[in-house]
KEVO-865498 format. One record per residue (C-alpha): x, y, z. Coordinates in steps of 0.001 Angstrom, whole numbers, padded with zeros to 6 digits, always signed. Example, Ala and Ser with C-alpha at 12.3 -4.5 7.8 and 13.67 -1.06 7.14 Angstrom:
+---------+---------+---------+
|      c1 |      c2 |      c3 |
+---------+---------+---------+
| +012300 | -004500 | +007800 |
| +013670 | -001060 | +007140 |
+---------+---------+---------+
This chain:
+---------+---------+---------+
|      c1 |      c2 |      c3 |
+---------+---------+---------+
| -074385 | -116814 | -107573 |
| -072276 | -118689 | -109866 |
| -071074 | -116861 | -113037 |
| -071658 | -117278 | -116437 |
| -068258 | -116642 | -117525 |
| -067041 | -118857 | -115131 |
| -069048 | -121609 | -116421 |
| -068297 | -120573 | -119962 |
| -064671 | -120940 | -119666 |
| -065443 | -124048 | -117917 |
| -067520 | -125815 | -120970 |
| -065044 | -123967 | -123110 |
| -061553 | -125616 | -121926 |
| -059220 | -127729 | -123669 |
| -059729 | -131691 | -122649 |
| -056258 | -131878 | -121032 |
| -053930 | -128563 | -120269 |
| -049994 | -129303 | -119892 |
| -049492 | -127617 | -115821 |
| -049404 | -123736 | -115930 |
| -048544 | -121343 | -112277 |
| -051899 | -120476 | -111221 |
| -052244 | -117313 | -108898 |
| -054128 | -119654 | -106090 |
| -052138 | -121515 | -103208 |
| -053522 | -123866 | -100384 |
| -053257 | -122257 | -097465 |
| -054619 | -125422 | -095398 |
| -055514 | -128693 | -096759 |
| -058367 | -131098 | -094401 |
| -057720 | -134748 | -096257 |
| -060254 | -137800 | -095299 |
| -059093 | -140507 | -096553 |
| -060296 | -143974 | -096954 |
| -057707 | -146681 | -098064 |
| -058866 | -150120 | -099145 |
| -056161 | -152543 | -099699 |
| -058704 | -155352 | -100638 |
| -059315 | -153179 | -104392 |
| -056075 | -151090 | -103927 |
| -058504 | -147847 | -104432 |
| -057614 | -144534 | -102234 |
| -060976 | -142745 | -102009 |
| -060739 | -139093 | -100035 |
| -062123 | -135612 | -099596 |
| -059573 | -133059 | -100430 |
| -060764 | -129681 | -098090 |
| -058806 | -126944 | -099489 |
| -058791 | -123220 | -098321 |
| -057631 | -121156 | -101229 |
| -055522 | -117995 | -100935 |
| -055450 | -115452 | -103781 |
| -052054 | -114384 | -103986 |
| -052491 | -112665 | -107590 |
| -053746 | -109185 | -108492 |
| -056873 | -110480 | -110665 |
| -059905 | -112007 | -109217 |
| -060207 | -115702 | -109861 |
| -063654 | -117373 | -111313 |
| -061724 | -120899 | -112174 |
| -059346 | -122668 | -109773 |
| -057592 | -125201 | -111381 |
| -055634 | -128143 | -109833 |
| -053471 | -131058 | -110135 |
| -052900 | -134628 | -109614 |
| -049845 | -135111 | -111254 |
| -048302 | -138031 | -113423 |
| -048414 | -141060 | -112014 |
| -051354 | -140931 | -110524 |
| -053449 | -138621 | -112819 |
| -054236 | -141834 | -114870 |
| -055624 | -143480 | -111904 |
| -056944 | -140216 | -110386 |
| -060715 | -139851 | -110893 |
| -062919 | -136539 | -109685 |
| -066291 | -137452 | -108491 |
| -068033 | -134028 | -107083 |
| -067158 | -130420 | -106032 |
| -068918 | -128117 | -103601 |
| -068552 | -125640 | -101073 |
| -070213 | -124032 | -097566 |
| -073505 | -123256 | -099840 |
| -073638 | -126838 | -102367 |
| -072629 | -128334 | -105595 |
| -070100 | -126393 | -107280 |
| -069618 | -127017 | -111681 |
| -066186 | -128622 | -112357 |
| -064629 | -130821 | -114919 |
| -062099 | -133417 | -114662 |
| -061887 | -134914 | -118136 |
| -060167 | -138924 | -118212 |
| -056327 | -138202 | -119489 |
| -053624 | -140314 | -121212 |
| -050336 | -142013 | -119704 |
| -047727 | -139505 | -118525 |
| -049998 | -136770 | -118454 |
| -051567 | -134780 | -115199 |
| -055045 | -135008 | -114489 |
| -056727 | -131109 | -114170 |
| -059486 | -130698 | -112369 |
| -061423 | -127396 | -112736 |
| -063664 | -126143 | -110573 |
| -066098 | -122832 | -111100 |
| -066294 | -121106 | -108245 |
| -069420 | -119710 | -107306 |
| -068546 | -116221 | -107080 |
| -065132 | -114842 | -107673 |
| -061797 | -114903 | -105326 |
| -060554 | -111060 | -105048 |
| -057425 | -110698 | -104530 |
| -055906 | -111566 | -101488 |
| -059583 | -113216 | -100491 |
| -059774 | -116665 | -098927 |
| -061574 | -119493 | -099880 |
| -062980 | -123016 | -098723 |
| -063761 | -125730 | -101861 |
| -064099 | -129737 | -101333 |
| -063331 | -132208 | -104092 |
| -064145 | -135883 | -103912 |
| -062032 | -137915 | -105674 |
| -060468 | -141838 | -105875 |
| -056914 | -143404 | -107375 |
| -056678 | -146619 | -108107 |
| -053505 | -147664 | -106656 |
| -052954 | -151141 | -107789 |
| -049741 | -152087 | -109563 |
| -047804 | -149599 | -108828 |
| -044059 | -150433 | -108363 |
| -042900 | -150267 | -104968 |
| -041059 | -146834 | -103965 |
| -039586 | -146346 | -101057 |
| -041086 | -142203 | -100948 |
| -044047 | -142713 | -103460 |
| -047887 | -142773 | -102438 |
| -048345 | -147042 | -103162 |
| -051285 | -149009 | -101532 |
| -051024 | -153146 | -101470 |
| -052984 | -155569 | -099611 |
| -050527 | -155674 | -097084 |
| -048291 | -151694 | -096887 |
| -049890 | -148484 | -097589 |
| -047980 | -145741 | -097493 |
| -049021 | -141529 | -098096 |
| -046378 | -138989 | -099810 |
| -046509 | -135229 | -099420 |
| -046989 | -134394 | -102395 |
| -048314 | -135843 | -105515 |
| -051938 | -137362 | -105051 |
| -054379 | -134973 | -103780 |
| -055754 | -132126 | -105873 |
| -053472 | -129145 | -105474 |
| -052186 | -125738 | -107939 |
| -049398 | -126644 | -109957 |
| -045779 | -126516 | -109152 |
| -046640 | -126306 | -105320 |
| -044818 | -127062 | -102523 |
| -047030 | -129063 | -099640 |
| -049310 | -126952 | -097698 |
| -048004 | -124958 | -094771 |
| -050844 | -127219 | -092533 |
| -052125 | -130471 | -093540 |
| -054718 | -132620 | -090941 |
| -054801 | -135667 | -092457 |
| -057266 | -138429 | -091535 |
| -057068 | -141925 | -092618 |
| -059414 | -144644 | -092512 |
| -057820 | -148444 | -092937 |
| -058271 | -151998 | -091065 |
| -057858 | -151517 | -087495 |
| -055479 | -154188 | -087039 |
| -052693 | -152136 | -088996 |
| -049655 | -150832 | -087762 |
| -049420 | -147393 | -088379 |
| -047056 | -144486 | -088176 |
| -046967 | -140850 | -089198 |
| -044638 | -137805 | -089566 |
| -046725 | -136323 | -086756 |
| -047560 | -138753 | -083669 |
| -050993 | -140104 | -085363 |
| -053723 | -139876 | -082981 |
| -056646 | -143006 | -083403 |
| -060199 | -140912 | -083586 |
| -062208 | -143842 | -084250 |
| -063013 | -147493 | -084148 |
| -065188 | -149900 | -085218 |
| -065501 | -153358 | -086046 |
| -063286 | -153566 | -089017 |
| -061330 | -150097 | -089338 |
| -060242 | -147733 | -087467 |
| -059297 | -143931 | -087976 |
| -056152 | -141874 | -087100 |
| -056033 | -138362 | -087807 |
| -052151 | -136760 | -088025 |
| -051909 | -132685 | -087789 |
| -048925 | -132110 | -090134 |
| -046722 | -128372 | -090489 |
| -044041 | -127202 | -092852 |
| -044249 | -131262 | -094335 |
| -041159 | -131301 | -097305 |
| -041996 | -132170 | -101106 |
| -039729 | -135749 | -100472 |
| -041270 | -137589 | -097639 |
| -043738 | -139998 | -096971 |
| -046528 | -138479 | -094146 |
| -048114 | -141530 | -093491 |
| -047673 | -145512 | -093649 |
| -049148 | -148388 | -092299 |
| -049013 | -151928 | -092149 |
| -051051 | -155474 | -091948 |
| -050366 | -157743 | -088825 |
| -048874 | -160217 | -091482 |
| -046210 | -157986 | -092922 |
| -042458 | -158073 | -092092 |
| -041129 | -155153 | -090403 |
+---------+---------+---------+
Protein backbone atom coordinates (compact mmCIF):
# COMPACT_ATOMS: atom_id res chain seq x y z
CA UNK A 1 0.00 0.00 0.00
CA UNK A 2 1.04 3.42 -0.67
CA UNK A 3 2.06 5.57 2.37
CA UNK A 4 0.75 8.41 3.87
CA UNK A 5 3.92 10.05 4.51
CA UNK A 6 4.92 9.46 1.23
CA UNK A 7 2.03 11.21 -0.14
CA UNK A 8 2.34 13.89 2.48
CA UNK A 9 5.72 14.92 1.52
CA UNK A 10 4.48 14.68 -1.90
CA UNK A 11 1.45 17.41 -1.50
CA UNK A 12 3.88 19.08 0.83
CA UNK A 13 6.95 19.93 -1.65
CA UNK A 14 8.24 23.07 -2.84
CA UNK A 15 6.87 23.92 -6.64
CA UNK A 16 10.40 23.72 -8.11
CA UNK A 17 13.65 22.24 -6.04
CA UNK A 18 17.23 23.47 -7.40
CA UNK A 19 18.94 19.46 -8.18
CA UNK A 20 20.06 17.76 -4.87
CA UNK A 21 22.23 13.87 -4.89
CA UNK A 22 19.50 11.57 -4.25
CA UNK A 23 20.48 8.06 -2.76
CA UNK A 24 18.61 6.25 -5.94
CA UNK A 25 20.53 5.33 -9.28
CA UNK A 26 19.13 3.66 -12.55
CA UNK A 27 20.37 0.57 -12.76
CA UNK A 28 18.62 -0.09 -16.31
CA UNK A 29 16.63 2.30 -18.23
CA UNK A 30 13.73 0.60 -21.10
CA UNK A 31 12.99 4.04 -23.29
CA UNK A 32 9.96 3.90 -26.01
CA UNK A 33 10.07 6.56 -27.79
CA UNK A 34 7.92 8.14 -30.33
CA UNK A 35 9.41 11.12 -32.38
CA UNK A 36 7.17 13.27 -34.55
CA UNK A 37 8.95 15.68 -36.67
CA UNK A 38 5.61 17.00 -38.19
CA UNK A 39 4.91 18.92 -34.32
CA UNK A 40 8.62 18.54 -33.25
CA UNK A 41 7.12 16.71 -29.92
CA UNK A 42 9.28 13.60 -28.41
CA UNK A 43 6.64 11.56 -26.56
CA UNK A 44 8.24 8.29 -24.55
CA UNK A 45 7.97 5.88 -21.66
CA UNK A 46 10.91 6.15 -19.43
CA UNK A 47 11.15 2.27 -17.65
CA UNK A 48 13.48 2.75 -14.88
CA UNK A 49 14.73 0.05 -12.36
CA UNK A 50 15.83 1.85 -9.26
CA UNK A 51 18.74 0.77 -7.05
CA UNK A 52 18.95 1.97 -3.43
CA UNK A 53 22.40 2.67 -2.89
CA UNK A 54 21.77 4.73 0.50
CA UNK A 55 21.36 3.47 4.07
CA UNK A 56 17.64 4.93 4.55
CA UNK A 57 14.65 3.52 2.92
CA UNK A 58 13.23 5.69 0.19
CA UNK A 59 9.25 6.63 0.02
CA UNK A 60 9.94 9.57 -2.76
CA UNK A 61 12.16 9.13 -5.83
CA UNK A 62 12.82 12.18 -7.36
CA UNK A 63 14.16 12.86 -10.91
CA UNK A 64 15.35 15.13 -13.51
CA UNK A 65 15.01 16.54 -16.86
CA UNK A 66 17.44 19.06 -16.83
CA UNK A 67 17.69 22.69 -18.36
CA UNK A 68 17.03 22.90 -21.63
CA UNK A 69 14.57 20.71 -21.90
CA UNK A 70 12.79 20.90 -18.47
CA UNK A 71 10.78 23.86 -19.99
CA UNK A 72 9.59 21.75 -22.74
CA UNK A 73 9.53 18.56 -20.60
CA UNK A 74 5.97 17.67 -19.51
CA UNK A 75 5.03 14.45 -17.06
CA UNK A 76 1.83 12.86 -17.99
CA UNK A 77 1.39 9.56 -15.61
CA UNK A 78 3.40 7.27 -13.24
CA UNK A 79 2.83 3.64 -12.33
CA UNK A 80 4.34 0.50 -11.62
CA UNK A 81 3.88 -3.67 -11.88
CA UNK A 82 0.56 -3.15 -9.58
CA UNK A 83 -1.03 0.58 -11.26
CA UNK A 84 -1.11 4.27 -10.97
CA UNK A 85 1.48 5.53 -8.80
CA UNK A 86 0.93 9.62 -7.09
CA UNK A 87 3.59 11.98 -8.55
CA UNK A 88 3.97 15.60 -9.28
CA UNK A 89 5.70 17.37 -11.94
CA UNK A 90 4.83 21.02 -11.41
CA UNK A 91 5.34 23.48 -14.98
CA UNK A 92 8.91 25.37 -14.23
CA UNK A 93 10.55 28.61 -15.48
CA UNK A 94 13.48 29.15 -18.15
CA UNK A 95 16.85 27.79 -17.01
CA UNK A 96 15.47 25.76 -14.43
CA UNK A 97 15.15 21.65 -14.25
CA UNK A 98 11.95 20.11 -14.34
CA UNK A 99 11.49 17.52 -10.99
CA UNK A 100 9.34 14.99 -11.21
CA UNK A 101 8.35 13.17 -7.97
CA UNK A 102 6.99 10.10 -7.75
CA UNK A 103 5.50 8.26 -4.35
CA UNK A 104 6.33 5.02 -4.37
CA UNK A 105 3.94 2.64 -3.26
CA UNK A 106 5.76 1.09 -0.56
CA UNK A 107 9.24 1.97 0.45
CA UNK A 108 12.82 1.07 -1.29
CA UNK A 109 15.09 -0.58 1.63
CA UNK A 110 18.24 -0.23 1.23
CA UNK A 111 20.02 -1.89 -1.30
CA UNK A 112 16.29 -3.06 -2.70
CA UNK A 113 15.47 -2.81 -6.40
CA UNK A 114 12.82 -1.25 -8.03
CA UNK A 115 10.76 -0.99 -11.41
CA UNK A 116 8.68 2.65 -11.94
CA UNK A 117 7.37 3.98 -15.54
CA UNK A 118 6.89 7.65 -16.28
CA UNK A 119 5.16 8.97 -19.36
CA UNK A 120 6.26 12.03 -20.44
CA UNK A 121 6.63 14.50 -23.84
CA UNK A 122 9.26 17.56 -24.86
CA UNK A 123 8.47 19.74 -27.22
CA UNK A 124 11.45 19.99 -29.29
CA UNK A 125 10.81 22.72 -31.70
CA UNK A 126 13.24 25.61 -32.00
CA UNK A 127 15.88 24.43 -30.56
CA UNK A 128 19.28 25.57 -32.02
CA UNK A 129 21.07 23.02 -33.81
CA UNK A 130 23.93 21.15 -31.70
CA UNK A 131 26.01 18.95 -33.01
CA UNK A 132 25.75 16.47 -29.38
CA UNK A 133 22.33 17.89 -28.09
CA UNK A 134 18.89 15.91 -28.15
CA UNK A 135 17.16 18.36 -31.30
CA UNK A 136 14.16 17.03 -33.41
CA UNK A 137 13.29 18.99 -36.95
CA UNK A 138 11.14 17.99 -39.70
CA UNK A 139 13.91 16.68 -41.44
CA UNK A 140 17.14 15.34 -38.50
CA UNK A 141 16.38 13.94 -35.22
CA UNK A 142 18.94 13.16 -33.22
CA UNK A 143 18.99 11.38 -29.22
CA UNK A 144 21.85 12.42 -26.55
CA UNK A 145 22.83 10.30 -23.57
CA UNK A 146 22.03 12.23 -21.25
CA UNK A 147 19.79 15.10 -20.65
CA UNK A 148 16.05 14.32 -21.68
CA UNK A 149 14.64 11.41 -20.00
CA UNK A 150 13.72 11.40 -16.32
CA UNK A 151 16.76 10.37 -14.33
CA UNK A 152 18.43 11.22 -10.35
CA UNK A 153 20.42 14.16 -10.44
CA UNK A 154 24.02 14.53 -11.25
CA UNK A 155 24.00 10.99 -12.96
CA UNK A 156 26.05 9.57 -15.31
CA UNK A 157 23.97 7.44 -18.20
CA UNK A 158 22.77 4.15 -17.13
CA UNK A 159 25.11 1.19 -17.16
CA UNK A 160 22.24 -0.48 -19.84
CA UNK A 161 19.95 1.49 -21.88
CA UNK A 162 17.42 -0.46 -24.69
CA UNK A 163 16.22 2.20 -26.45
CA UNK A 164 13.32 1.97 -28.92
CA UNK A 165 12.35 4.57 -31.32
CA UNK A 166 9.42 5.04 -33.34
CA UNK A 167 9.80 7.65 -36.53
CA UNK A 168 8.77 7.61 -40.44
CA UNK A 169 9.97 4.55 -41.96
CA UNK A 170 11.57 6.14 -44.77
CA UNK A 171 14.38 7.66 -42.40
CA UNK A 172 17.84 6.94 -42.36
CA UNK A 173 18.88 5.92 -39.18
CA UNK A 174 21.94 5.11 -37.16
CA UNK A 175 22.82 4.29 -33.58
CA UNK A 176 25.78 3.88 -31.15
CA UNK A 177 24.75 0.23 -31.09
CA UNK A 178 23.89 -1.46 -34.63
CA UNK A 179 19.96 -0.46 -34.41
CA UNK A 180 17.91 -3.38 -35.09
CA UNK A 181 14.22 -2.45 -37.10
CA UNK A 182 11.40 -4.36 -34.76
CA UNK A 183 8.58 -3.05 -36.60
CA UNK A 184 6.85 -1.67 -39.62
CA UNK A 185 3.94 -0.32 -40.78
CA UNK A 186 2.54 1.88 -43.22
CA UNK A 187 4.00 5.12 -42.14
CA UNK A 188 6.73 4.36 -39.32
CA UNK A 189 8.76 2.04 -38.46
CA UNK A 190 10.59 0.97 -35.13
CA UNK A 191 14.28 0.24 -34.29
CA UNK A 192 15.22 -0.78 -30.98
CA UNK A 193 19.27 -0.17 -30.05
CA UNK A 194 20.66 -2.19 -26.78
CA UNK A 195 23.18 0.39 -25.47
CA UNK A 196 26.21 -0.39 -22.44
CA UNK A 197 28.60 1.84 -20.59
CA UNK A 198 27.01 4.91 -23.20
CA UNK A 199 29.35 8.33 -22.10
CA UNK A 200 27.59 11.64 -20.73
CA UNK A 201 28.88 13.47 -24.39
CA UNK A 202 27.46 11.51 -27.21
CA UNK A 203 24.61 11.33 -29.24
CA UNK A 204 22.93 7.43 -29.06
CA UNK A 205 20.73 7.83 -31.75
CA UNK A 206 20.03 9.95 -35.08
CA UNK A 207 18.12 9.73 -38.00
CA UNK A 208 17.31 11.30 -41.08
CA UNK A 209 14.46 12.16 -43.89
CA UNK A 210 15.08 10.84 -47.53
CA UNK A 211 15.31 14.65 -48.42
CA UNK A 212 18.15 15.62 -46.15
CA UNK A 213 21.82 16.11 -47.18
CA UNK A 214 24.20 13.75 -45.78
Amino acid sequence: MRTAAALFLLLAAPAALPAQRTPVEIERLELDVHLDPDKQVLSAKANLTLRNRSGSHVEVVELFIPTPLGLRAHAERAWDYHGQLAFRGDPVEANQSQQIQVALRSPLKPGGKQRIVVSYTVDLSGLPNSPDATALSEDRAQLASVGWYPAPALSAPPRHILLTVRLPKDWRVWALAKPKRVLQGVAMASYEVNLKNAPADVVLFRASAPSAPD
